[in-house]
FITORTI-429340 format. One record per residue (C-alpha): residue number from 1; chain; z, x, y. Coordinates in nm, 3 decimals. Example, Ala and Ser with C-alpha at 12.3 -4.5 7.8 and 13.67 -1.06 7.14 Angstrom:
residues 2
[atom 1 A [0.780 1.230 -0.450]] [atom 2 A [0.714 1.367 -0.106]] 
//
This chain:
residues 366
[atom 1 A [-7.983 3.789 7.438]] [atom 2 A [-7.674 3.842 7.226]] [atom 3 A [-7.745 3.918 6.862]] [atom 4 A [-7.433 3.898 6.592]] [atom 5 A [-7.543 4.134 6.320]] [atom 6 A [-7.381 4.109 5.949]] [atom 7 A [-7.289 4.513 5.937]] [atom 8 A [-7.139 4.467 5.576]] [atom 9 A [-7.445 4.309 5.462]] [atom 10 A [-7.703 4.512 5.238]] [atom 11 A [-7.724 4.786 4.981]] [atom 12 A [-7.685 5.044 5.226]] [atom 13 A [-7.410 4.912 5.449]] [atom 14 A [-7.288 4.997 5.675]] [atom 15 A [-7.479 5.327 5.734]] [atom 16 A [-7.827 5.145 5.795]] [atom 17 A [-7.712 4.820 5.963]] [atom 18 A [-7.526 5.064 6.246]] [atom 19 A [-7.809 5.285 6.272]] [atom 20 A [-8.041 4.972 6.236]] [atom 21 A [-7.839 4.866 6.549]] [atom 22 A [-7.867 5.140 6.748]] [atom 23 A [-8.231 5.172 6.722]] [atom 24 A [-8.261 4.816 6.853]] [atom 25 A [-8.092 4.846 7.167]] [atom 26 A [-8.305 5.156 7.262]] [atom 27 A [-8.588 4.978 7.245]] [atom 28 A [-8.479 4.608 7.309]] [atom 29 A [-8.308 4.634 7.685]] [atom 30 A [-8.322 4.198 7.690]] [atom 31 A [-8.021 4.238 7.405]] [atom 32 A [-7.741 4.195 7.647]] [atom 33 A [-7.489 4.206 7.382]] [atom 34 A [-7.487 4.297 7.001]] [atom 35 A [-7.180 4.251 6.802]] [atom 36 A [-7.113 4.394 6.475]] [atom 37 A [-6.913 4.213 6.217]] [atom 38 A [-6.729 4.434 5.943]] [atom 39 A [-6.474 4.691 5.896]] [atom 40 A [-6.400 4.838 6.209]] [atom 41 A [-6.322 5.163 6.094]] [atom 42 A [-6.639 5.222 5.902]] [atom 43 A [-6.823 5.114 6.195]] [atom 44 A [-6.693 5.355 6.454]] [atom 45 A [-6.786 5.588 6.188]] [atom 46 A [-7.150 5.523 6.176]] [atom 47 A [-7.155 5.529 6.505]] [atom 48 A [-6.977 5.877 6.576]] [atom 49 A [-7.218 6.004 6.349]] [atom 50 A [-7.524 5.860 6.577]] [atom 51 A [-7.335 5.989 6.909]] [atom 52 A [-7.389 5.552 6.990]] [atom 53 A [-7.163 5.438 7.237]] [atom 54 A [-7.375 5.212 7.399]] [atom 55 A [-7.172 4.944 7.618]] [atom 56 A [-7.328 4.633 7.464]] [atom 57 A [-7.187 4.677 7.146]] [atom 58 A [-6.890 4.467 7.078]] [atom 59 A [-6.715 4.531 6.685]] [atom 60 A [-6.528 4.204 6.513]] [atom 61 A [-6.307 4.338 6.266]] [atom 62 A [-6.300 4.172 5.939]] [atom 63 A [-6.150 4.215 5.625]] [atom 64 A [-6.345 4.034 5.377]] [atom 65 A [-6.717 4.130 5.290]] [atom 66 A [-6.919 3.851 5.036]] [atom 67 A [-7.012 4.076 4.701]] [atom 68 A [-7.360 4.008 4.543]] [atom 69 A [-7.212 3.834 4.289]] [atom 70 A [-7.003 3.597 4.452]] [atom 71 A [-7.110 3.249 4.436]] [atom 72 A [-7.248 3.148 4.759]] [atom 73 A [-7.055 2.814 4.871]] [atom 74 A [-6.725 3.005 4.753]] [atom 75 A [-6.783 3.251 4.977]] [atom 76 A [-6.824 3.027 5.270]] [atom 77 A [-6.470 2.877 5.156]] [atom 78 A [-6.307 3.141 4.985]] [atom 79 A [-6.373 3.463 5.223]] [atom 80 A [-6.357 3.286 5.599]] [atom 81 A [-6.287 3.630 5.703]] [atom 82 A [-6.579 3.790 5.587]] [atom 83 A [-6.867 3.946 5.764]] [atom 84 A [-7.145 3.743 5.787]] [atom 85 A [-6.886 3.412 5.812]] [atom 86 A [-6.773 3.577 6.108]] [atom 87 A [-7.106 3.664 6.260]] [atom 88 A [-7.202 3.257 6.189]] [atom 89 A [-6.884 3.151 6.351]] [atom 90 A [-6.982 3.353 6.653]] [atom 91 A [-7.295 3.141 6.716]] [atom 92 A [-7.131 2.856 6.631]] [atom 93 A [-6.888 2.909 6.927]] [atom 94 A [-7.198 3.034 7.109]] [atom 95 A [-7.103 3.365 7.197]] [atom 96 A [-7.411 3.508 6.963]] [atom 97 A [-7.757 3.327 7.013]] [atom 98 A [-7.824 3.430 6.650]] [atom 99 A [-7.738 3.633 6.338]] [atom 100 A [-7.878 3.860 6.120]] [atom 101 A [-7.804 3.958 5.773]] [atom 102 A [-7.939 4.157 5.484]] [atom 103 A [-7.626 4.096 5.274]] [atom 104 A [-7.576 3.800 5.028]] [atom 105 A [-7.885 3.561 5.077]] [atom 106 A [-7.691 3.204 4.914]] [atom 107 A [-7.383 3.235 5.120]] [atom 108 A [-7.549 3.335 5.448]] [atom 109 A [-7.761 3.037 5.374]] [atom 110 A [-7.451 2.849 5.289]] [atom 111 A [-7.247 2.990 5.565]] [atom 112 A [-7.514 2.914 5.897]] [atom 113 A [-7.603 2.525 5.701]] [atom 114 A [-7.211 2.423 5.644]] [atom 115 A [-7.099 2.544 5.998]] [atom 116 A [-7.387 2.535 6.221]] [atom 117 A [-7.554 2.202 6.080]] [atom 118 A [-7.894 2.140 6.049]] [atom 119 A [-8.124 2.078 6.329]] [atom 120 A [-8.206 1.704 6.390]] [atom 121 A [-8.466 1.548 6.213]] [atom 122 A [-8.427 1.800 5.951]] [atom 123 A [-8.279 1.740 5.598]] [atom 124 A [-8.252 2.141 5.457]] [atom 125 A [-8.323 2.492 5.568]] [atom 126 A [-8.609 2.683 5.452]] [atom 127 A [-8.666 3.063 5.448]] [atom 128 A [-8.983 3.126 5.575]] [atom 129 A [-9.110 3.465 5.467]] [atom 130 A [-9.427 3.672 5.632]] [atom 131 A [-9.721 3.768 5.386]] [atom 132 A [-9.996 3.985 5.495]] [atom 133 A [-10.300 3.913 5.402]] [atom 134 A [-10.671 4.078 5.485]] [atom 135 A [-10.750 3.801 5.773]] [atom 136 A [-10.413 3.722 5.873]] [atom 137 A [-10.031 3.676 5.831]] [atom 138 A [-9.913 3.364 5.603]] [atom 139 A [-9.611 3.203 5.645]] [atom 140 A [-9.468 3.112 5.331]] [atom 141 A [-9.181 2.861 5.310]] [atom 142 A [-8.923 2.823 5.110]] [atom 143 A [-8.862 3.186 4.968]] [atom 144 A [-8.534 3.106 4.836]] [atom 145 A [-8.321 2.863 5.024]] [atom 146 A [-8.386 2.532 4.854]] [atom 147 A [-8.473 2.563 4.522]] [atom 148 A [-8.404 2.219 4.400]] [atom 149 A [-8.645 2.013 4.686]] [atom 150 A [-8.777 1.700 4.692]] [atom 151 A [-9.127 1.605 4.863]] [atom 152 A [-8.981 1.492 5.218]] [atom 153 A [-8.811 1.895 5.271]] [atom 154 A [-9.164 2.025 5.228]] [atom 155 A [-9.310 1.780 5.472]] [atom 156 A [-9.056 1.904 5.726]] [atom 157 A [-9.120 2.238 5.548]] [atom 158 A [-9.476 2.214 5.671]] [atom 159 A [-9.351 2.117 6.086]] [atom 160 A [-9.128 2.414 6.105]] [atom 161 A [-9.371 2.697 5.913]] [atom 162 A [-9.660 2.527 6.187]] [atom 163 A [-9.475 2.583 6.448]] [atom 164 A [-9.350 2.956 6.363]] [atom 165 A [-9.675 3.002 6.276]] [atom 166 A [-9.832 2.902 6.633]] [atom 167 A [-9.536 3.051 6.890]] [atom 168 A [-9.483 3.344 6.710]] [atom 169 A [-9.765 3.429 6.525]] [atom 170 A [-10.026 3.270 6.782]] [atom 171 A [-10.219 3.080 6.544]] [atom 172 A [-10.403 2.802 6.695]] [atom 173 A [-10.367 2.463 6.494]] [atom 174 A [-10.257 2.671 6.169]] [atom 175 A [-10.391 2.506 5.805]] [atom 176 A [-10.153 2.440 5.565]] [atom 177 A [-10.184 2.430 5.157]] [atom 178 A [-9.953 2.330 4.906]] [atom 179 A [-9.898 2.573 4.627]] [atom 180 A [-9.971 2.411 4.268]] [atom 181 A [-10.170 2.504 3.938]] [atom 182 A [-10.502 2.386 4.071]] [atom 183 A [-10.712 2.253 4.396]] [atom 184 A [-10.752 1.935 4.278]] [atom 185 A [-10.468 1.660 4.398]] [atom 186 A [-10.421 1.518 4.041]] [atom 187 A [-10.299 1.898 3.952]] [atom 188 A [-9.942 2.013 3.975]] [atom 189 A [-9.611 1.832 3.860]] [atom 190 A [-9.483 1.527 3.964]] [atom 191 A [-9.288 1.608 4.241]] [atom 192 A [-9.624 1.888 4.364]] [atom 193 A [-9.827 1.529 4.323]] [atom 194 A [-9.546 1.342 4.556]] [atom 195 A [-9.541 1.655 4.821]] [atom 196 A [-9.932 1.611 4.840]] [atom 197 A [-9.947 1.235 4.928]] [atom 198 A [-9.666 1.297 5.182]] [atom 199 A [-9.931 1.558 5.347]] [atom 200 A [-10.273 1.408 5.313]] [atom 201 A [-10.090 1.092 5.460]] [atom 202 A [-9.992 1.328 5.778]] [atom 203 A [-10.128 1.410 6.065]] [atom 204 A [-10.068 1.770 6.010]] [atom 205 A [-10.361 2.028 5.909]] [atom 206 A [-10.385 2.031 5.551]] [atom 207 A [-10.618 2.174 5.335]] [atom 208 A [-10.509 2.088 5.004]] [atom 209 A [-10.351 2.261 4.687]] [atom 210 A [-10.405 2.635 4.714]] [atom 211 A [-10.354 2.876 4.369]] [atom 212 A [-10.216 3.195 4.348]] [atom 213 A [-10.558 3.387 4.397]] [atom 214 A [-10.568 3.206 4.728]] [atom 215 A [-10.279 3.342 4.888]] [atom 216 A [-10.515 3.629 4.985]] [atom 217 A [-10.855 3.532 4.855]] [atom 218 A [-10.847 3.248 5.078]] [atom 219 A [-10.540 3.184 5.308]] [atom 220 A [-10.437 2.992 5.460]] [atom 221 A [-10.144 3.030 5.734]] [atom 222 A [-9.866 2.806 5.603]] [atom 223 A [-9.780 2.789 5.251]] [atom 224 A [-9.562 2.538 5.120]] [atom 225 A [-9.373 2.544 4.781]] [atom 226 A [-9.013 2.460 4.681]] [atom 227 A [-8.719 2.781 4.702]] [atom 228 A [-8.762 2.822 4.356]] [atom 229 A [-9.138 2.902 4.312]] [atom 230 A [-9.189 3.067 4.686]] [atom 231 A [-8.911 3.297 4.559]] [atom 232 A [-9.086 3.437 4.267]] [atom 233 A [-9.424 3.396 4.458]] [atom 234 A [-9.246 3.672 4.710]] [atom 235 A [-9.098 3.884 4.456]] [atom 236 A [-9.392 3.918 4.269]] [atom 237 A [-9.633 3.986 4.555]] [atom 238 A [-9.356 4.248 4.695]] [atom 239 A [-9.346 4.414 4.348]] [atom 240 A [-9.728 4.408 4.280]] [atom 241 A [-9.768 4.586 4.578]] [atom 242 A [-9.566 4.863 4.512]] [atom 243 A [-9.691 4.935 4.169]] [atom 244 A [-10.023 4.975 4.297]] [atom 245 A [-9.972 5.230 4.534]] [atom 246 A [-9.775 5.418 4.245]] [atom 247 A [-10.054 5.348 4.064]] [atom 248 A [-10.312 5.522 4.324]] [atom 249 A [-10.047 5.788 4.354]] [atom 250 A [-10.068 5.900 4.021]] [atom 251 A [-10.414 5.861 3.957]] [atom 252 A [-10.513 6.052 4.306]] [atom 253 A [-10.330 6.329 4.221]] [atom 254 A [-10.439 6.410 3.880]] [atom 255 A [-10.718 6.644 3.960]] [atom 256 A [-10.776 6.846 4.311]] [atom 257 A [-11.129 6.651 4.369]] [atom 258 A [-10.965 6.290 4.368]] [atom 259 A [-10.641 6.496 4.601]] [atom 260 A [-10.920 6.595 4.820]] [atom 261 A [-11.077 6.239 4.864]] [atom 262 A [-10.719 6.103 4.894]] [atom 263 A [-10.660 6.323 5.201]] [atom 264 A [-10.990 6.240 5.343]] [atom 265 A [-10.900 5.858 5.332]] [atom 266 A [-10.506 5.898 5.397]] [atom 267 A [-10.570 5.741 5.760]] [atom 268 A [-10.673 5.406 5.530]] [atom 269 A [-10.410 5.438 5.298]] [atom 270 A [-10.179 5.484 5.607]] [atom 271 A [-10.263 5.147 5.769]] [atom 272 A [-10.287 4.923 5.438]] [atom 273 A [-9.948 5.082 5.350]] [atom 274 A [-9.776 4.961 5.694]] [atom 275 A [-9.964 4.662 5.640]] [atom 276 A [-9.789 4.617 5.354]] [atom 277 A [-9.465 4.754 5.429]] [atom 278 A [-9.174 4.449 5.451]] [atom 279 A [-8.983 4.689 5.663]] [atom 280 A [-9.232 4.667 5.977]] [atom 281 A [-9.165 4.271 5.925]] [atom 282 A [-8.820 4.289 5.965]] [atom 283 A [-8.646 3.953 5.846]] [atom 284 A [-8.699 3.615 5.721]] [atom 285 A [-8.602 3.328 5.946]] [atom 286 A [-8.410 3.021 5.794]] [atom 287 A [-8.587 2.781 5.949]] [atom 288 A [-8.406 2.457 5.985]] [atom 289 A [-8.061 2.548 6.114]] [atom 290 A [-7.879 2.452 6.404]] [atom 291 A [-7.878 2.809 6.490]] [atom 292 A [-8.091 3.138 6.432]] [atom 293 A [-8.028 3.301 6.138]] [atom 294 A [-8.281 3.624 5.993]] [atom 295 A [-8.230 3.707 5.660]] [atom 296 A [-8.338 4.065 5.596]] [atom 297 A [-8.364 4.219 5.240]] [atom 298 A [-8.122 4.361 5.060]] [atom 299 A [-8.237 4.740 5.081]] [atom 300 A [-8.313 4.752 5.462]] [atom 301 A [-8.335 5.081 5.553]] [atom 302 A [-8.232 5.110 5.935]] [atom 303 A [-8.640 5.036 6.045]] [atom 304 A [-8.589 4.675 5.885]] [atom 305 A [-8.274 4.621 6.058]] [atom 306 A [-8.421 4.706 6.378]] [atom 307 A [-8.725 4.503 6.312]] [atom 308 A [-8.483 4.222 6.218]] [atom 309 A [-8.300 4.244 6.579]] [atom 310 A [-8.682 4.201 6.676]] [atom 311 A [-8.721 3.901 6.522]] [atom 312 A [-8.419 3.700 6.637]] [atom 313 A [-8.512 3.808 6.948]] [atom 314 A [-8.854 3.697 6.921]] [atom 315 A [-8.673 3.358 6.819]] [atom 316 A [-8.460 3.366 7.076]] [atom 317 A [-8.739 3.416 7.359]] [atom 318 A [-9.028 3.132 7.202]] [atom 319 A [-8.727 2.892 7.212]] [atom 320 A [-8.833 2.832 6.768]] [atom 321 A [-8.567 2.568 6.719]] [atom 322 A [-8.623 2.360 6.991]] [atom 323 A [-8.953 2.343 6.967]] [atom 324 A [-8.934 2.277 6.585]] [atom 325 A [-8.701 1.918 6.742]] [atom 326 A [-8.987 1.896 6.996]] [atom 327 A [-9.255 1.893 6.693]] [atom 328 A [-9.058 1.619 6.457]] [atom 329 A [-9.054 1.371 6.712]] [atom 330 A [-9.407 1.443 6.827]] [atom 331 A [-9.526 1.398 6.477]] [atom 332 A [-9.285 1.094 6.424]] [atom 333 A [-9.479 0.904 6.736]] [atom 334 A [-9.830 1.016 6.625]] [atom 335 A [-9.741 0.912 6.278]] [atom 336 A [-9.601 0.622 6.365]] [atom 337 A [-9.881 0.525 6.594]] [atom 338 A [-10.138 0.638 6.271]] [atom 339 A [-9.950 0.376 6.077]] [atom 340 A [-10.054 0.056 6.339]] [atom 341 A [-10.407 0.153 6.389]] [atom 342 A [-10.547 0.317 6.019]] [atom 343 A [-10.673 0.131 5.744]] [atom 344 A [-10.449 0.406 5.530]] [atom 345 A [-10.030 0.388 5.543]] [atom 346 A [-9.924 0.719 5.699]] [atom 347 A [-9.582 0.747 5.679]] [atom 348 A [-9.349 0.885 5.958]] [atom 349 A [-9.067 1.174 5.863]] [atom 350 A [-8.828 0.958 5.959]] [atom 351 A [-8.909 0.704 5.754]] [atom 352 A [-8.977 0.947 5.467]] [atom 353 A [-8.633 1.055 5.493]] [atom 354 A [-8.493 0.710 5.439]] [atom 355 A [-8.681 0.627 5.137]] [atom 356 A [-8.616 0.945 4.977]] [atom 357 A [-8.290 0.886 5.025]] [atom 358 A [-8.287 0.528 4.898]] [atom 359 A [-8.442 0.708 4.629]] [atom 360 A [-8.209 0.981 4.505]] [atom 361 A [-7.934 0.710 4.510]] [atom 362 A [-8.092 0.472 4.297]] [atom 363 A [-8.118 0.756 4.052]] [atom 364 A [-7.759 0.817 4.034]] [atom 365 A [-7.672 0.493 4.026]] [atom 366 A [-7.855 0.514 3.701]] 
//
């Protein structure tokens, strides 16, 4: 396995990324080769400092690095000597099987769609995004990546989270449910109404609209929404979860009798607080690309980055992308077949995709 890892990328570059690194290949011996993309100098640094000379390490100098507040298409043109547009153009010449990043999420979205393509059958990447709940671990797609959709990317959206959901997960025939204001189908906005037809036409397992006290009142293990709402669905579930155990902090420690019951149950807080921890989860896979991309969060501390390597490998290993190509046409044939025989129209991806397209252009031609 060869993983191309973004060592500019993230607040705390390139101190945690190396170290990130270096943890991975003690405990991953499948990564055959990991390269590191970024200033050469301040890479042999890091690595001096860890006492890393591990063989399979292999450093691209650059001289660019994308800045948070670049725009992300600019980037991709604008800085083709940059980090994580180096680490993309490695898989693209397939010397890396995949890339990681915690740097700038738009242009390593930008950089892995414009020059490794999409996958076929599939219109635009998703970030699919882990979300631990009391019964299991939700897959919740698009955090970020798309946030102006239209119904057909969430019915692809809803292939690709299935099938991360059953080969790495190992969830059996996962259930999927749309995120919108209500459980009822005639809830939601226009384009939330659209996405529903396009599912309860499907053959996929739906269950319906889900609200936000679902997401862990009753899951279920794919959760579709466009990049705009998954995004602050994430955020907001990340940050909640941090205030309360602030919150439990302070309140346990105000008087010895509530320090002494803390300690008693610190074995519980212990496991809900890896439970909840993103850096045990590594990354978020763009789902969707001809090529595998994890995007890790911006603060990654060097236990992310590691888990991150884990991830692509994990990727690498379950074969995600082909069997995301394997699951379109599958559901294209069943679909199509569902179409002949049911009283209903079901409508196939493929043909999805064309009238969604006819669509959008008769709206600009207007």
């Amino acid at each position: 396995m060869r993983i191309a890892l973004d060592a500019m990328g993230g607040d705390f570059a390139p101190q945690s990324t190396v170290a990130g690194a270096a943890m991975a290949l003690r405990e991953y011996p499948k990564i055959t080769k990991l390269f590191l993309t970024g200033d050469e100098s301040a890479i042999k640094t890091e690595l001096a400092k860890l006492g890393c000379s591990d063989p399979r390490i292999e450093i691209v100098h650059t001289t660019q690095v994308v800045e948070m507040s670049d725009a992300a298409v600019d980037s991709v043109r604008r800085k083709k000597d940059s980090s994580v547009a180096r680490a993309v153009d490695l898989v693209k010449k397939d010397e890396a099987d995949a890339i990681v990043s915690a740097g700038h999420t738009g242009a390593a979205v930008a950089a892995t769609t414009i020059k490794l393509r999409t996958l076929e059958g599939i219109e635009r990447p998703g970030i699919a995004s882990y979300l631990p709940t009391e019964k299991n671990v939700c897959v919740l797609i698009d955090a970020g990546a798309n946030v102006d959709a239209r119904p057909v990317h969430l019915l692809q959206y809803a292939i690709m989270g299935s099938v991360l959901s059953e080969h790495v997960l190992g969830y059996s025939n996962p259930e999927i449910g749309l995120m919108s204001i209500g459980g009822e189908d005639v809830k939601g906005s226009e384009f939330t109404k659209d996405v529903f037809k396009l599912l309860k036409a499907s053959s996929l397992n739906f269950r319906g609209n889900i609200e936000g006290h679902d997401l862990f009142e009753h899951p279920v293990e794919v959760i579709l929404c466009d990049g705009f709402t998954g995004n602050v669905v994430l955020k907001t579930a990340e940050a909640t979860a941090g205030a309360v155990f602030r919150w439990l902090k302070h309140e346990l420690t105000k008087t010895p009798f509530r320090m002494f019951g803390a300690w008693i149950a610190r074995n519980a807080f212990r496991a809900i607080r890896r439970k909840t921890n993103y850096e045990n989860y590594g990354g978020s896979p763009l789902l969707g690309v001809n090529g595998i991309c994890i995007i890790a969060h911006g603060s990654s501390t060097p236990l992310a980055i590691k888990n991150a390597i884990r991830v692509a490998t994990e990727f690498i290993e379950q074969q995600v992308n082909p069997r995301i190509v394997e699951a379109v046409k599958a559901y294209n044939l069943k679909n199509a077949h569902l179409a002949q025989t049911a009283a209903a129209p079901v409508t196939p991806l493929e043909t999805a995709v064309t009238l969604d397209n006819a669509t959008m252009e008769e709206s600009h031609a207007v």
